[in-house]
C-alpha atoms as a printed R data frame, in Angstrom:
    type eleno elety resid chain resno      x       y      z
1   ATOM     1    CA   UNK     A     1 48.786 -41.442 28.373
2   ATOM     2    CA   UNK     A     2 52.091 -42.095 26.849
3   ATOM     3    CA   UNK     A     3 55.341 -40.931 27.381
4   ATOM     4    CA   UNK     A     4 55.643 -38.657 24.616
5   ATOM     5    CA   UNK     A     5 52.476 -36.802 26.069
6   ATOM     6    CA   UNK     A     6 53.525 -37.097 29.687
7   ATOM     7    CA   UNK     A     7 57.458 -35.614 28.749
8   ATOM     8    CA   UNK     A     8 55.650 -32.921 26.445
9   ATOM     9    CA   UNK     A     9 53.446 -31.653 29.546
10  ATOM    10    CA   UNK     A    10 56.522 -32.086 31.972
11  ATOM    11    CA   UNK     A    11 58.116 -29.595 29.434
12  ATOM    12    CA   UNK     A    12 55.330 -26.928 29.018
13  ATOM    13    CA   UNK     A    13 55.232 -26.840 33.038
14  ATOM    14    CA   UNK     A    14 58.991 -26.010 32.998
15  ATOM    15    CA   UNK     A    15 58.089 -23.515 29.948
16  ATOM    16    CA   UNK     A    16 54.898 -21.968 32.565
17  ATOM    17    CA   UNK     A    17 57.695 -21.722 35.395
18  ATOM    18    CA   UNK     A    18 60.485 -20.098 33.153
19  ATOM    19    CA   UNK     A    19 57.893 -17.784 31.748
20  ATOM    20    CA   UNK     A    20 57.017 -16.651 35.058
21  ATOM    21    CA   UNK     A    21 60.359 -16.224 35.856
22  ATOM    22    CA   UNK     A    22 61.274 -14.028 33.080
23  ATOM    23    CA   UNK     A    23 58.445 -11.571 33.781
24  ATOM    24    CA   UNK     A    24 58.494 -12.044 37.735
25  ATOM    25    CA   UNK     A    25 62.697 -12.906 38.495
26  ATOM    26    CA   UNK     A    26 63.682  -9.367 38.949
27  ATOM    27    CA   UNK     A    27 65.559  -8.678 42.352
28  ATOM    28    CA   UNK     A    28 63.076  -5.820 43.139
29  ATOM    29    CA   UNK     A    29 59.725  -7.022 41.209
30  ATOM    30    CA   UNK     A    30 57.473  -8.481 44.269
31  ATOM    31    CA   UNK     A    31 59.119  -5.704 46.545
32  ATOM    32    CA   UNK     A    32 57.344  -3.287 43.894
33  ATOM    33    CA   UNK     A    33 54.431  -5.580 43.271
34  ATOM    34    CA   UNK     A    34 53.910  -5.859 47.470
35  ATOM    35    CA   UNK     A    35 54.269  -1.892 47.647
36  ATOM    36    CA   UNK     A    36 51.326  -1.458 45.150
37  ATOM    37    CA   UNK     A    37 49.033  -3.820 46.836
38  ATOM    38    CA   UNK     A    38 48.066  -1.302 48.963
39  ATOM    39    CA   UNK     A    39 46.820   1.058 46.302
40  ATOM    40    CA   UNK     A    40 48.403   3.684 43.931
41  ATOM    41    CA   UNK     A    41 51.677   5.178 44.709
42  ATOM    42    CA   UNK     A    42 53.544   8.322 43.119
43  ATOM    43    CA   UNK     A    43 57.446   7.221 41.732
44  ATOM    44    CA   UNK     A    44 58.547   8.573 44.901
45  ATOM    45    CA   UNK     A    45 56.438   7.157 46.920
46  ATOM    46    CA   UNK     A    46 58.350   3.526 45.732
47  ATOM    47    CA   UNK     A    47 61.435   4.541 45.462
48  ATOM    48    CA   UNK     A    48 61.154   5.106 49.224
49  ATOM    49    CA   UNK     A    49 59.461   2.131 49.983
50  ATOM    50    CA   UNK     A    50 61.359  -0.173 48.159
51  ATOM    51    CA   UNK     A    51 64.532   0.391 50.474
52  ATOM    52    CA   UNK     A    52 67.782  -0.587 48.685
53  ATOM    53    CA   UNK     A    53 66.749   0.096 44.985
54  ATOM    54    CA   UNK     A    54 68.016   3.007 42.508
55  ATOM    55    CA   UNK     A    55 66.172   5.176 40.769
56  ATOM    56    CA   UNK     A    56 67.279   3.788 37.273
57  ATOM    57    CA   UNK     A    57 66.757   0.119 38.442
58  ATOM    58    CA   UNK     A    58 63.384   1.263 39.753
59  ATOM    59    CA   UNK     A    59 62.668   2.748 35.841
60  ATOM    60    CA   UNK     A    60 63.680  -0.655 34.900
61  ATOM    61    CA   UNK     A    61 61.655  -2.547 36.569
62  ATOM    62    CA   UNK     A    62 58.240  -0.445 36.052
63  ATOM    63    CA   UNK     A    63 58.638  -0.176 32.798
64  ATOM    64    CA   UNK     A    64 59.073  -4.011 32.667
65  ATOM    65    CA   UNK     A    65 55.755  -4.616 34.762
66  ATOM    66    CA   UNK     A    66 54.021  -2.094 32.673
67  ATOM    67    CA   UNK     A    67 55.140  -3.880 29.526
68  ATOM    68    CA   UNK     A    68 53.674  -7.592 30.850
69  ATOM    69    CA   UNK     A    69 50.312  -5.475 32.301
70  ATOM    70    CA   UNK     A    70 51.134  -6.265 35.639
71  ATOM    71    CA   UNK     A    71 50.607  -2.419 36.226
72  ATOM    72    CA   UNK     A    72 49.373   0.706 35.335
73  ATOM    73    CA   UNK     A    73 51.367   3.861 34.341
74  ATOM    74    CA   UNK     A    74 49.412   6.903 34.428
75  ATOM    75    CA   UNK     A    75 50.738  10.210 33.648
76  ATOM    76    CA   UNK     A    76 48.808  13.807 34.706
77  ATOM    77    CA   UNK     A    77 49.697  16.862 32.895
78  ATOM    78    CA   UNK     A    78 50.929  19.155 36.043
79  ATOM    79    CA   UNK     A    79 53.902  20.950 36.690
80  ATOM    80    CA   UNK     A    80 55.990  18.529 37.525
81  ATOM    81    CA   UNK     A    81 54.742  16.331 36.007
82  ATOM    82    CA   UNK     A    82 52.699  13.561 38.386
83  ATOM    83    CA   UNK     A    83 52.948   9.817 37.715
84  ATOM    84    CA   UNK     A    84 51.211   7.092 39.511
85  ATOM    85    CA   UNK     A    85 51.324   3.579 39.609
86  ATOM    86    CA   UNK     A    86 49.224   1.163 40.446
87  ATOM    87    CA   UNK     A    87 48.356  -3.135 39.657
88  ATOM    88    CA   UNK     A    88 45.867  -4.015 36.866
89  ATOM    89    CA   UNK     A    89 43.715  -7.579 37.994
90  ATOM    90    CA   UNK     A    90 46.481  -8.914 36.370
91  ATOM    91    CA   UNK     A    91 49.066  -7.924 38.544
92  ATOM    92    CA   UNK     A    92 46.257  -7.912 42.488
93  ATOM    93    CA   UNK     A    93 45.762 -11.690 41.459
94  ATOM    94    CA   UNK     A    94 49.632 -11.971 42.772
95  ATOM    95    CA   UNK     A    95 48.513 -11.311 46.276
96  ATOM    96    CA   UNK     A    96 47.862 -14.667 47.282
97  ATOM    97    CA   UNK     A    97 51.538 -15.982 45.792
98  ATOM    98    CA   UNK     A    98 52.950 -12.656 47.760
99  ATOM    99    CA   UNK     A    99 51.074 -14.065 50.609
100 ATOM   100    CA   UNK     A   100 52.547 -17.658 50.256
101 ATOM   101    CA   UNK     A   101 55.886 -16.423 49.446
102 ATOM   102    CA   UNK     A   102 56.071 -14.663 52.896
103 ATOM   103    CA   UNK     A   103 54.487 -17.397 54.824
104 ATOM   104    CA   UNK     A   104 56.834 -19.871 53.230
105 ATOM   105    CA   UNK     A   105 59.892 -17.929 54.428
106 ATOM   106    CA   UNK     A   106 58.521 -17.157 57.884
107 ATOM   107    CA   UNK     A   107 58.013 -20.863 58.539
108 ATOM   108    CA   UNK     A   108 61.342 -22.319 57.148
109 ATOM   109    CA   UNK     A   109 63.537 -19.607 58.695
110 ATOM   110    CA   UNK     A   110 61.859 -20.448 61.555
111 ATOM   111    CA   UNK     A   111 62.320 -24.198 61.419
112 ATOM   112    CA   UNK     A   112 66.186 -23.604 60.113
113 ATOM   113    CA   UNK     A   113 67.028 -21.092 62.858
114 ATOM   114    CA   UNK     A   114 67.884 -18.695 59.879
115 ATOM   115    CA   UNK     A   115 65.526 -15.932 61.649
């Protein structure tokens, strides 16, 4: 391989990681992502769990998800009306980086004495 190809593949890695990035970088996503793992939740339901975040930041951020199909927005006709949310395959195939992610922190703020 030369280096034109290498460099060209070294960039479309970087363009993978910056993709994922954009759609995954927001402060709250895997908090929201995490909450959902464990099956549908009502907008409440989130807000609660995800402790720290704002309603309009929590807007944000589903919309977002629902725009890059990580999950599902579904809307019943009652009075009020009832929403639910909950991860397409798209967005349960995360649980193993989730998984990672956590294990990764509980190891190195062990070893730094961060914990």
């Amino acid at each position: 391989m030369d280096t034109r190809e290498t460099k060209k593949k070294e960039i479309e890695k970087i363009c993978d990681i910056q993709t994922a990035l954009a759609i995954l970088g927001g402060k709250w996503t895997f908090l929201i992502i995490y909450t959902l793992l464990d099956g549908k939740k009502r907008f409440k339901e989130l807000e609660r769990s995800v402790t720290g975040i704002n309603t309009r930041m929590l807007v944000k951020e589903l919309k977002s998800l629902e725009e890059h199909k990580i999950l599902i927005r579904e809307a019943f006709a009652t009075v009020p009306p009832t929403v639910e949310y909950s991860l397409t395959e798209k967005g349960k195939d995360l649980k193993t980086t989730i998984k990672n992610l956590h294990q990764w922190t509980e190891d190195w703020l062990a070893i730094d004495g961060s914990k």
